[in-house]
N, C-alpha and C positions, 0 to 999 in steps of 0.2 A: 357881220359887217366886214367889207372888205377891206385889205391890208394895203394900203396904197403905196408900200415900200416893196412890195409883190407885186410882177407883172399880171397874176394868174392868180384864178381863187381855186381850182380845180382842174390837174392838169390828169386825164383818163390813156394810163399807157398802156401797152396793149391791145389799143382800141379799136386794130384789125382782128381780132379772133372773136369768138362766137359771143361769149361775156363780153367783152371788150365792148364790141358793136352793141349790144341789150343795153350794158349799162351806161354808155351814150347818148344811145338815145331817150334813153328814162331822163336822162339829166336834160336833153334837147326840148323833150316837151313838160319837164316838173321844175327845171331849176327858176327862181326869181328872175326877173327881169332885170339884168345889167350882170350878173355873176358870171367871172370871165373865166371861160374855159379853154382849154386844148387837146387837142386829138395829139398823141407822144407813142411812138414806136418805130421801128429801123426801117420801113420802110416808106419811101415821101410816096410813090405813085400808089401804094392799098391807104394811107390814109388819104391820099385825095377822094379817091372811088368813096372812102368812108363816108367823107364830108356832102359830098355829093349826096350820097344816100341821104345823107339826115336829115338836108336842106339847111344847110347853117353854113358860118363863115369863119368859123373858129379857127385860129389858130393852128399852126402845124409845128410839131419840134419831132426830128427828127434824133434817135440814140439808141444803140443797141446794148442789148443788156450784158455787154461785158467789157464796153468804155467809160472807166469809170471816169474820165473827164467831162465827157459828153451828160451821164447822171448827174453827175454834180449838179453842172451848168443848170439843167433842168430843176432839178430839187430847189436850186437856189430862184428860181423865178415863180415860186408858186406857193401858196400857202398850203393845199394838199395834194400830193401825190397818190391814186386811184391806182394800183397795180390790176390787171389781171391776166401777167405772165408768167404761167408755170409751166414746172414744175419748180417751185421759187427756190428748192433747196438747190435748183440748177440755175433759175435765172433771176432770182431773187436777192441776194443776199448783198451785192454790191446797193441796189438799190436804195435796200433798206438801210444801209450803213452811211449814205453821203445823206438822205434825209434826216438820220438822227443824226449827225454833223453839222447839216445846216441848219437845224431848229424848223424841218418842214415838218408839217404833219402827212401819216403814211396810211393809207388802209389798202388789205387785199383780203383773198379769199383762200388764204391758205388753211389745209389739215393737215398738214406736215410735221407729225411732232417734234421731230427732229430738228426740220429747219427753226419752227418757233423755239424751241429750247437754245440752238445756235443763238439764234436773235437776241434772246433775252438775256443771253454769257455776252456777246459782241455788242449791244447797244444800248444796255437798258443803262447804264451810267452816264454815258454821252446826253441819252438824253433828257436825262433828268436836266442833266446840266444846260442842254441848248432849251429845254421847253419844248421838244420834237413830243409828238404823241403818235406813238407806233404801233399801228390797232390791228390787229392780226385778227382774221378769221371772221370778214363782215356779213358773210353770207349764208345762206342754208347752215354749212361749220360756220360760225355757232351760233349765232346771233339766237334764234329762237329757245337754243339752251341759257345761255348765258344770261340775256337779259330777262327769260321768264322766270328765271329763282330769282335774278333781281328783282323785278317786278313782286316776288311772291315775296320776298323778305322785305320789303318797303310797307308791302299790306301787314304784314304780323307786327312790325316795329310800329307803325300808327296805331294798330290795337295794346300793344303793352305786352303782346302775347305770348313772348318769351324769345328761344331764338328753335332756329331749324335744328332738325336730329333727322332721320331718313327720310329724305326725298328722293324721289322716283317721276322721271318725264316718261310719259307711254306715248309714242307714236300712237296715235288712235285712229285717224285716218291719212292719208297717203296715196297721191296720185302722179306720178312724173315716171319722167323718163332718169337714166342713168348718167351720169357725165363721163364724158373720154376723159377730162383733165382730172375727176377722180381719181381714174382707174390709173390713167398716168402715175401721177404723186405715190400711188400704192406698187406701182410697179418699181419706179425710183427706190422707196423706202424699203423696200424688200431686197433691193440686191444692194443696196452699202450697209443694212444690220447685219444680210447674210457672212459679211467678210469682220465684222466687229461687234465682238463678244459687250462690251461698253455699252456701244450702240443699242445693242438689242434690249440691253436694262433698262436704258432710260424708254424703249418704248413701250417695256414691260412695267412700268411705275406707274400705279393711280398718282404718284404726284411728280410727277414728268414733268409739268410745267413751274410747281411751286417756287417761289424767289427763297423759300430756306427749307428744305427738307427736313431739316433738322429740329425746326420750330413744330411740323405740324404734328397733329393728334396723332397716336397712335390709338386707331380705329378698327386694325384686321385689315382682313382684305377687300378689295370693293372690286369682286368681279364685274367684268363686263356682257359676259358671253352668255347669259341668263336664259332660261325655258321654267315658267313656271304658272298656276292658275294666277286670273290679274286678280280676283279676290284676294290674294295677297299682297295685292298695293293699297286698296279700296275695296272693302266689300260692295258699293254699288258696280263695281267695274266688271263686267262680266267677258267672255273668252277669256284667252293662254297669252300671255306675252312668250315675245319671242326677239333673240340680240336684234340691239339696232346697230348697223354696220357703220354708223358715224360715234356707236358714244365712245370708243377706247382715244378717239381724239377730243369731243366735246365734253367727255367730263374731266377733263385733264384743264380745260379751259375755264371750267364751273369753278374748279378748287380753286386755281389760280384766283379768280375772282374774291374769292373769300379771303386766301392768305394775303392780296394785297389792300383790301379792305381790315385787314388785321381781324379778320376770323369774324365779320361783324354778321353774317349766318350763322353761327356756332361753332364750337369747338368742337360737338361731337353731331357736325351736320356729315353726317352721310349721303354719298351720290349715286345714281345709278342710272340706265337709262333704255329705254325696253320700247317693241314694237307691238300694239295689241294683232292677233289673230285669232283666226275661228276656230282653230281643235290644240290641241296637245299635239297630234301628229305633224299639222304644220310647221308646230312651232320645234319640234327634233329636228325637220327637212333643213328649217332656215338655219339651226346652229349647224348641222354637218354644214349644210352647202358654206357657209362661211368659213369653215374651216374647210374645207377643202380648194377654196378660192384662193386662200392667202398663201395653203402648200404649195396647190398648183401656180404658181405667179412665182417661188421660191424653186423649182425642179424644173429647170433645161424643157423638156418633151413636152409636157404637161403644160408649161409657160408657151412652148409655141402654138401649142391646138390652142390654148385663151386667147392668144392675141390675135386671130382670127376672125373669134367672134366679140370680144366685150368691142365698145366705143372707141375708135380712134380719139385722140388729142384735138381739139379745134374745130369737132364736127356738133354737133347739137340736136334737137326735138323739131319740128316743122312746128309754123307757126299756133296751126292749132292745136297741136299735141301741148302745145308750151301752154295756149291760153285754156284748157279743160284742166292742166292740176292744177293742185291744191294741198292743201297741209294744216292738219290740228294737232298741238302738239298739247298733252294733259299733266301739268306738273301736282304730283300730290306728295304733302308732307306733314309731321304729326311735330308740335312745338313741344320746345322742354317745361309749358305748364300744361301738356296734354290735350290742346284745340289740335282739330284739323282744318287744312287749307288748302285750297286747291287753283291753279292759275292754266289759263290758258292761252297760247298764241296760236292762231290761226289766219293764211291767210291764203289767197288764189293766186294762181299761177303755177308753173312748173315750176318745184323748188330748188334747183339747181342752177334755175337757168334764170324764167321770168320771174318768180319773186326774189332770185338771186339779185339780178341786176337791180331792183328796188331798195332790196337792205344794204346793199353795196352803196349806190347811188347817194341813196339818203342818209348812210353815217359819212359818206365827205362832202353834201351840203352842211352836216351838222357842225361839223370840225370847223367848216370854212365860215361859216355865218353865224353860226351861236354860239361865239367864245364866250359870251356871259353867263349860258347857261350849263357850261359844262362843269363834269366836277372839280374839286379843288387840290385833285392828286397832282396837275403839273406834268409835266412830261416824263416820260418813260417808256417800256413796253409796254404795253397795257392789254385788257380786254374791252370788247363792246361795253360790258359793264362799268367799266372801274373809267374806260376813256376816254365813254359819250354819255350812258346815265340815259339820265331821263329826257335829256335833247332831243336821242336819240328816240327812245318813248313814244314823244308825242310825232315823232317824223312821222313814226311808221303809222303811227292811229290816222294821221292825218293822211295820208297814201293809201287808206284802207282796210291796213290788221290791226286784226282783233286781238290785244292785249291787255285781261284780266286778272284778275287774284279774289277770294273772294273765301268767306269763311264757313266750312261746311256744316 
């Protein structure tokens, strides 16, 4: 329902860059009829050209991401705020701070452990207090992690089944192009840990995100950077897993979901997160090659031959390269009375980009119009999990993906 003390039920800033424009126009042709939007970024003549494109007559607000008067203003006329200007620990952070000030709700598409840790030191009080829901990570990070152990621990809790202990997401299948604003964020994050020793810990923590470190289990370690046969996650699972280059942020986002659900996955729910492939040799290739990507991005010489070739910032996949991905993601996990379960999300499009703009899209219709169904945590930093639920759930079933759980 809309807020009639809110000019704006959804105002999409950013919405001249590549995400920007996607998830506009997702919203152009899926949001209800009468839900009032705006096109928000520093420039009035690329949001006109925007507008133009979409065929609509939305609104324009004009603010650049380092007036914070001009933010305000904005935050203050809208019931959610749509980011998708990174690198957010660079253009982010004023943003998200006059939203959870003004009691707006926020979503973007950040994997910034960094900046989320920032956030959730600088806002998460604020916004308890104002009722702000500050949803970090709506997109490819994380949504499909986050909400599928939701989803998986909603099925074991209706069975009685116990609670989670080792779960394991296997990328199983996998078809997209690569994001420049990725490669960005990573290039960012690598030269201010390189100068702070601090820094580097917390992005060295499986609980980098948790709101009390100090509460949670002590479990060992929960590598990220994993090669091993998949029959070691599920003996039906056949090849080698191999790291997936998004979990050392999206399982940081899993935990969090638990400790602010107050551990309602388990206390000794372990996380992890893996890529299936076809040999053992692959799967050594993919862990050097990661390691060698995050040196190389970290060493002068090395870093200038990469930026050569990885994705510039604000460039994207051609149309059809966008509409041929796809993505299945496989969560399996073993309950503390010994069932297994297993969940999957899966959906088409390019997962960075065109099913980005979807899961984007659809948690700030959810924020904006089904305040009745969201959960009863209140405002804070939050996750997909903890800050849309099952709103969010049925958006996406309803847009098309495939989100199961089911008992094996």
């Amino acid at each position: 329902m809309s807020d009639p003390a809110r000019e704006f039920d959804v105002i999409v800033y950013g919405a001249t860059g590549f995400v920007g424009v996607l998830t506009a126009r997702h919203l152009a042709t899926n949001a209800p009829a009468g839900t009032r939007i705006a096109l928000a970024g520093r420039s009035p003549e690329k949001l006109e050209s925007v507008r133009a494109r979409l065929g609509v007559e939305w609104p324009i607000v004009v603010a650049d991401a380092t007036d914070a008067e001009a933010l305000a203003t904005m935050a203050g006329s809208t019931r959610v705020v749509i980011t998708t200007a990174g690198p957010y620990a660079k253009y982010g952070r004023i943003l998200a701070r006059v939203c959870a000030e003004a009691g707006t709700d926020y979503v973007d598409l950040t994997g910034e452990v960094l900046f989320a840790r920032d956030s959730i030191d600088d806002n998460h009080e604020t916004a308890k207090r104002t009722g702000a829901r500050i949803v970090h990570s709506c997109g490819f990070d994380s949504i499909p992690s986050d909400i599928g152990v939701f989803v998986l621990h909603e099925r074991v809790r209706a069975d009685n089944a116990g609670e989670l202990t080792d779960t394991t997401l296997v990328v199983t299948h996998l078809r997209g192009g690569v994001s420049g604003g990725t490669i960005d964020s990573m290039r960012y994050q690598v030269d201010v840990m390189k100068k702070d020793r601090r820094l580097r810990a917390i992005g060295a923590s499986a609980y980098s995100l948790s709101p009390d470190r100090k509460a949670e289990p002590d479990l060992g370690r929960q590598p990220d950077m994993l090669a091993m046969p998949a029959s070691e996650v599920d003996p039906g699972l056949r090849g080698h897993l191999a790291p997936f280059v998004m979990a050392s942020y999206n399982t940081r986002v899993v935990r969090r979901s638990n400790a602010l659900l107050n551990w309602a996955y388990g206390r000794q729910f372990r996380y992890r997160e893996v890529m299936r492939v076809s040999s053992p040799m692959r799967a050594r290739v993919i862990k050097a090659g990661l390691n060698s990507l995050f040196v190389g991005l970290a060493v002068p010489p090395s870093r200038f031959v990469l930026d050569r070739f990885l994705p510039k910032p604000g460039t994207g996949p051609s149309e059809q390269t966008q509409q041929n991905g796809h993505f299945t993601m496989d969560i399996f996990t073993t309950t503390t009375d010994g069932s297994r379960y297993t969940a999957r999300f899966r959906a088409k499009g390019d997962p960075g980009y065109a099913a980005t703009a979807v899961m984007l899209g659809e948690s700030a219709l959810a924020l904006a119009l089904d305040r009745d169904r969201l959960p009863s945590s209140g405002g804070g930093v939050l996750t997909p999990a903890t800050g849309i639920g099952n709103a969010l759930v049925d958006r996406l079933r309803t847009a098309g993906m495939e989100i199961t759980a089911s008992k094996q």
